[in-house]
Phi, psi and omega in degrees: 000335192252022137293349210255328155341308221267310177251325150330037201255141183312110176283169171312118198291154176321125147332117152312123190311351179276345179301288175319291170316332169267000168294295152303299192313312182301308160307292183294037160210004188285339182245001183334142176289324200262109164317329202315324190299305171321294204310316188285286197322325180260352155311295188296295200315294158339296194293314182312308188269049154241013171252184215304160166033028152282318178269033171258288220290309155332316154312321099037259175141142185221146155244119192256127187256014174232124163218117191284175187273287245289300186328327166249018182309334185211031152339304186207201170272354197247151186300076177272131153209154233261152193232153179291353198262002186285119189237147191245158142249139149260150184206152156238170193207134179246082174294154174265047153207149168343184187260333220276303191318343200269289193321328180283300164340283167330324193199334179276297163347151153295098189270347128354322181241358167283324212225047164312126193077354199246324184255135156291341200199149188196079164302118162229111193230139194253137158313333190199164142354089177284010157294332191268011181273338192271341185263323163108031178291339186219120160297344195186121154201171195247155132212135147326130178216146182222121186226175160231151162195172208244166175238103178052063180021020199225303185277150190233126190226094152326111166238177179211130165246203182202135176246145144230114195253149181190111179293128137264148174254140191218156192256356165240009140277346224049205185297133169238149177254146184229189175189152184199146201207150188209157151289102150007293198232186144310120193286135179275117186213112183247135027225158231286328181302357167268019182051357215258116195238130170234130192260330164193165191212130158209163206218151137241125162232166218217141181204137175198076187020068176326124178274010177222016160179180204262040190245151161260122176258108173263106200240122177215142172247119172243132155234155182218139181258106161184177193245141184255052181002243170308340163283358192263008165278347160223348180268083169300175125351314172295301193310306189315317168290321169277016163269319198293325180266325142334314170283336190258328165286340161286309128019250170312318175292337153334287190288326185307296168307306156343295184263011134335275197310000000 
């Protein structure tokens, strides 16, 4: 019984299709050279959630079942596609601070002591100064990050990601930072006899002013592809999607406390 307590849990409910869909459309347009495709995507985005009880449910947590090939076609160099086995989430979050407080958090901060206690090891190396995004001194950088971090103290998990950060402009947002992050490789998870294999992860986040009240909106979507090996007769599917949104609203209550603190 308390197993069944445990995994047996009800998933998240389905994204609305303009939700999913525009979730998608932001990643596979976040580095585009012509902005103009972003401005209608976080545009649309913007409206959706401002109508009644949308930016609630979202904060909430949606689970999204689409990310096209296309989104991730051309990404890096390596040959991507997207698998049935892959599950998303969207979440949004309505911070009480600036855009600029969250971006220090977010990218200037040491996320090894914003995520305190979670990594043994933590790396992030920026093309220029991630500092220079909160005054807007740079419109575009990349970065590489390399971590370690433990699971229930016993699994040991390595990645390695590629980052992109980028300002745009809009005229009833004003500048929005949009950010889209992908894994390299393949997650190293020891030890290797649990099987637990994650094969890609990619992320987009949307950060913006709310033009209708002193709130910051943060809007992100993960989807991750992986097999949970000897565990996967009970760690479902379900489970997966309600982790993937549980992890990303701990995310936003993080960075949120931080800048309390």
């Amino acid at each position: 019984m308390f197993l069944w307590f445990v995994f047996a849990c009800t998933p998240p409910p389905e994204a609305p299709d303009n939700l999913a869909a525009l979730c998608d459309y932001m990643y596979g347009h976040a580095w585009d050279e012509d902005p103009e495709t972003l401005v209608d995507g976080v545009e649309n985005l913007s409206e959706w959630l401002s109508k009644p009880g949308n930016l609630e449910s979202t904060i909430e947590g949606y689970q999204i079942n689409d990310l096209s090939d296309e989104s991730v076609a051309n990404i890096d160099e390596k040959e991507r596609k997207i698998e049935d086995t892959i599950v998303g989430a969207a979440v949004a979050y309505a911070h009480e601070n600036s855009i600029s407080d969250v971006i220090q958090v977010n990218f200037v901060e040491d996320w090894s002591q914003v995520y305190e206690g979670t990594y043994e090891d933590y790396e992030r190396v920026f093309t220029e100064s991630p500092s220079c995004l909160i005054e807007q001194g740079c419109m575009e950088i990349e970065y590489d990050s390399a971590s370690t971090s433990k699971w229930a103290g016993i699994i040991t998990v390595s990645t390695e990601n590629h980052g992109q950060l980028r300002w745009f402009e809009t005229d009833s947002l004003g500048n929005v930072l949009i950010m889209r992050n992908w894994l390299k490789n393949p997650v190293e998870v020891q030890p290797e006899s649990l099987g637990i294999q994650v094969f890609a992860q990619y992320m987009v986040a949307i950060y913006y002013e709310d033009p209708n009240s002193d709130r910051m909106i943060r809007t992100s979507a993960t989807w991750i592809d992986s097999d949970y090996g000897v565990a996967a007769e009970i760690l479902d599917e379900d489970w997966a999607k309600n982790q993937v949104v549980k992890n990303m609203q701990r995310e936003n209550e993080t960075i949120q406390s931080y800048i309390e603190e």
